[in-house]
C-alpha positions in Angstrom: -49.8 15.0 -41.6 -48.0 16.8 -38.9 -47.8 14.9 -36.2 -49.6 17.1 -33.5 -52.9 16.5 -35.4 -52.4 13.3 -35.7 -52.3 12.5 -32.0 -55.3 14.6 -31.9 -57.3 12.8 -34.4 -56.4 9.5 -33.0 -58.9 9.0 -30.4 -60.5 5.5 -29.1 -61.6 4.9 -32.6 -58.4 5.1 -34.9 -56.0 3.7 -31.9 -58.5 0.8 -32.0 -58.2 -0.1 -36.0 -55.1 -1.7 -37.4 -51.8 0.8 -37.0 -51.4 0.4 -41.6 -55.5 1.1 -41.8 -54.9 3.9 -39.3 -51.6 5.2 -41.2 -53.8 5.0 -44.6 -56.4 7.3 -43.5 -54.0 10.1 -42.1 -52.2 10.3 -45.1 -55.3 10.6 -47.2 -57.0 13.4 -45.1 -57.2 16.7 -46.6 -58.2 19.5 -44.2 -61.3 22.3 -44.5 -62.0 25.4 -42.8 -65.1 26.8 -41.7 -66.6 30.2 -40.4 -68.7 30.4 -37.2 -72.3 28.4 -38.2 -71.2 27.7 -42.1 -72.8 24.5 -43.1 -70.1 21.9 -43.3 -73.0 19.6 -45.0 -77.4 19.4 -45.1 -79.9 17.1 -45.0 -79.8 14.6 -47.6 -76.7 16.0 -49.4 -74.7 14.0 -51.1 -71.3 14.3 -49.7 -69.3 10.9 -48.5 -66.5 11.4 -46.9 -65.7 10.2 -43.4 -64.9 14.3 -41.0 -62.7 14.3 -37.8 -62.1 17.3 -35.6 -58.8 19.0 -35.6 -60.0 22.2 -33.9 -63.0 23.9 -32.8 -66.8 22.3 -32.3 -69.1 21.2 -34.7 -73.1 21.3 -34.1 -74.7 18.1 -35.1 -78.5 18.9 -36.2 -81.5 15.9 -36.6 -84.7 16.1 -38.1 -87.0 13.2 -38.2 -90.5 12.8 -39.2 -92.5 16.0 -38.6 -89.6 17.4 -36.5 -87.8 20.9 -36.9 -84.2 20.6 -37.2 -82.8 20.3 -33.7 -79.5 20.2 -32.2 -78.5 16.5 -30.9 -74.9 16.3 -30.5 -72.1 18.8 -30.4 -68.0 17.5 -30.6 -64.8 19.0 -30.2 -61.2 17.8 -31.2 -61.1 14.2 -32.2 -64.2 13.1 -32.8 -64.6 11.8 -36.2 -68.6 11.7 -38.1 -70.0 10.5 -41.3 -69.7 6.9 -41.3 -72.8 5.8 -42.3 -73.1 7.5 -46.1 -69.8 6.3 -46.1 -70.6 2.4 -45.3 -74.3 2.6 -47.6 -73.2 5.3 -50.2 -76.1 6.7 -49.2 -77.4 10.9 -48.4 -77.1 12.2 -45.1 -79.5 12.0 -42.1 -78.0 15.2 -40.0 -77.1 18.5 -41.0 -73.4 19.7 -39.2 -72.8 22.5 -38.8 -69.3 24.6 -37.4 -69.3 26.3 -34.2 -66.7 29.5 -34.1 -64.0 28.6 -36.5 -63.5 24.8 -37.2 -60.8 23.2 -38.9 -61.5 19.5 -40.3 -60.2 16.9 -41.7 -61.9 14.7 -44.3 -61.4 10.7 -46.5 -63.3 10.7 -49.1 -65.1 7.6 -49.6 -63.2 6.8 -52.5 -60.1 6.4 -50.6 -61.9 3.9 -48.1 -63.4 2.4 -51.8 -59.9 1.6 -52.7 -58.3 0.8 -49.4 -60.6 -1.6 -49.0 -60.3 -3.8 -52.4 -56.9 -4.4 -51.3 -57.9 -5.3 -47.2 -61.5 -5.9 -46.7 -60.7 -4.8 -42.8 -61.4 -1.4 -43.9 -64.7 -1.9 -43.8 -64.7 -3.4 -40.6 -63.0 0.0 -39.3 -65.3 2.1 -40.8 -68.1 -0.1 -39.3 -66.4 0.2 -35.5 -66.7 4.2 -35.9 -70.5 4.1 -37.1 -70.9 1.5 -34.1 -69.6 3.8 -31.6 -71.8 7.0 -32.4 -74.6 4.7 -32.7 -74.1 3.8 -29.1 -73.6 7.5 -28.5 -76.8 7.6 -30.0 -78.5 4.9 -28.0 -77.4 6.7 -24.4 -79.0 9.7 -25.9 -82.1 7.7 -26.2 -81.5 6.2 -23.0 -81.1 9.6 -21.2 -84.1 10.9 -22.2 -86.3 8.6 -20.7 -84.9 9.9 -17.2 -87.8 10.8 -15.8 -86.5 13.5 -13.5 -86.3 16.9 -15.3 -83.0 18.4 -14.2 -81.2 15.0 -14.4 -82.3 14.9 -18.3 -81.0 18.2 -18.8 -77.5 17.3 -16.6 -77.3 14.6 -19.0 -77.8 16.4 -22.1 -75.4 19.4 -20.8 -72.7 16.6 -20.2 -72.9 14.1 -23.1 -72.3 17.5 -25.4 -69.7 18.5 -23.9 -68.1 14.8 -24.4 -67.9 14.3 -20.9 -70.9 11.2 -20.8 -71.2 8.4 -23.7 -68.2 9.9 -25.4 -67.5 6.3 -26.5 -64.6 7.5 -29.2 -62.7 9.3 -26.1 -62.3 12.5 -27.6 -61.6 15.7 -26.0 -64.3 17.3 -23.9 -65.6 20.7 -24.3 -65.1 23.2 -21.6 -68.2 24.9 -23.2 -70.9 23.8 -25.1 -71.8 25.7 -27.9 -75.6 25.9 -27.6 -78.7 28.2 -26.4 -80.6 27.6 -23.6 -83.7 26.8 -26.0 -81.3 24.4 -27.9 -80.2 22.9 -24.4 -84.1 23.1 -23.2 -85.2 21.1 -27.0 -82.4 18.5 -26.7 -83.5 18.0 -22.6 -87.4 17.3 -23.9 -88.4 20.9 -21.4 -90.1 23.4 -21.9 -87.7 26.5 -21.8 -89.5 28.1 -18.5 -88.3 25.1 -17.2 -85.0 24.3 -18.3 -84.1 28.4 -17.3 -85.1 27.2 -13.7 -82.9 24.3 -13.8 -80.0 26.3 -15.2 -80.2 28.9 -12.8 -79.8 26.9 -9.8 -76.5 25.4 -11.4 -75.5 28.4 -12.0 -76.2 29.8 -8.1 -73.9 26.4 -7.3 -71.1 27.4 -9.2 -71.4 24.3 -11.6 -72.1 25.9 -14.9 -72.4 30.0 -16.5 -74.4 30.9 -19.2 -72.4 32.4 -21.7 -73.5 34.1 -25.5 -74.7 31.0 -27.5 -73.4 28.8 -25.3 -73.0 27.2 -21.4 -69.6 26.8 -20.0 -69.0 23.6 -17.5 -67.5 24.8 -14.7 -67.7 22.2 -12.0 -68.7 18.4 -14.1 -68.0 16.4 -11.1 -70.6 17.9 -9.5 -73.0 17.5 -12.4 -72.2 14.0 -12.5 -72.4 13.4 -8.6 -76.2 15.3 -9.3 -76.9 12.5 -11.3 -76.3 9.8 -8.6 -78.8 10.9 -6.2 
């Protein structure tokens, strides 16, 4: 693996995991590219492989009980997804989708099968990553029950650009690839409302609305909102 995209791919989680584990599942990655909003997999698709980032964003879609599918999470270089189907052998829960042109890198669960007969502390590392976006998952839930409107959304803007529970430290995005109606759905608002909100950061200089998406211009600021 050239070692530019290594560095890259080893944020919080792979530094974390023991350095042969680590050098295992570089040289076993094989790399895909996607077109802006190809499916990289669906709903209850079969596919297990553990995906990390190498360039680009991918769009992380739930879509739970009587739910539409809704954007939760968006992630840019270095964050790695897919651990649970991985761990249980199981279908997966989200549908991920690329955002502009993507370029990932994937380990077949097959490799982790037969890493892991010879050191059962693959597992363990596999576990760590599905720990840390479940705890991405839990401030999420934890956000949402913010009771003010504009610090939900400020939460919601932030933690999808990687810049708030981005507990596997990888790179922020300077812009988020989402709608306002995707930003007002994730943020529990009505649209009407959410446009409000996202105007007046936009009169302070702290965000722009861009096509499809919302560039961060000032996320001190947004986080400083958030205190007060």
């Amino acid at each position: 693996m050239d070692p530019a995209i290594a560095v890259t791919l080893t944020t919080r989680w792979l530094s974390q995991i023991d350095p042969a584990i680590r050098q295992g599942f570089l040289e076993a990655g094989t790399f895909h590219q996607f077109v802006d909003r190809q499916m990289i997999y669906g709903f209850d698709q079969k596919q297990n492989c553990l995906w990390g980032v190498v360039s680009g964003a991918v769009r992380l879609f739930v879509a739970m009980g009587e739910q539409e599918p809704r954007l939760a999470h968006s992630a840019g270089p270095g964050f790695w997804f897919g651990a649970g189907p991985v761990v249980t052998g199981g279908t997966r829960a989200m549908r991920a989708m690329a955002s502009g042109p993507v370029t990932l890198c994937s380990i077949d669960r097959s490799v982790v099968v037969n890493m892991a007969e010879k050191n059962p502390e693959v597992w363990r590392s596999v576990a760590m990553l599905s720990i840390m976006n479940q705890m991405t998952a839990v401030g999420t839930a934890d956000d949402l029950m913010m009771r003010s409107p504009r610090n939900r959304l400020i939460a919601t803007l932030l933690r999808m650009a990687g810049l708030r529970h981005g507990f596997q430290g990888a790179l922020p995005l300077k812009t988020v690839p989402m709608t306002q109606l995707e930003l007002a759905e994730a943020s529990n608002l009505s649209r009407s409302s959410a446009a409000v909100i996202m105007k007046d950061l936009g009169d302070k200089g702290f965000v722009r609305t861009e096509y499809r998406s919302v560039a961060i211009l000032d996320a001190q600021a947004l986080k400083m909102l958030l205190t007060v």
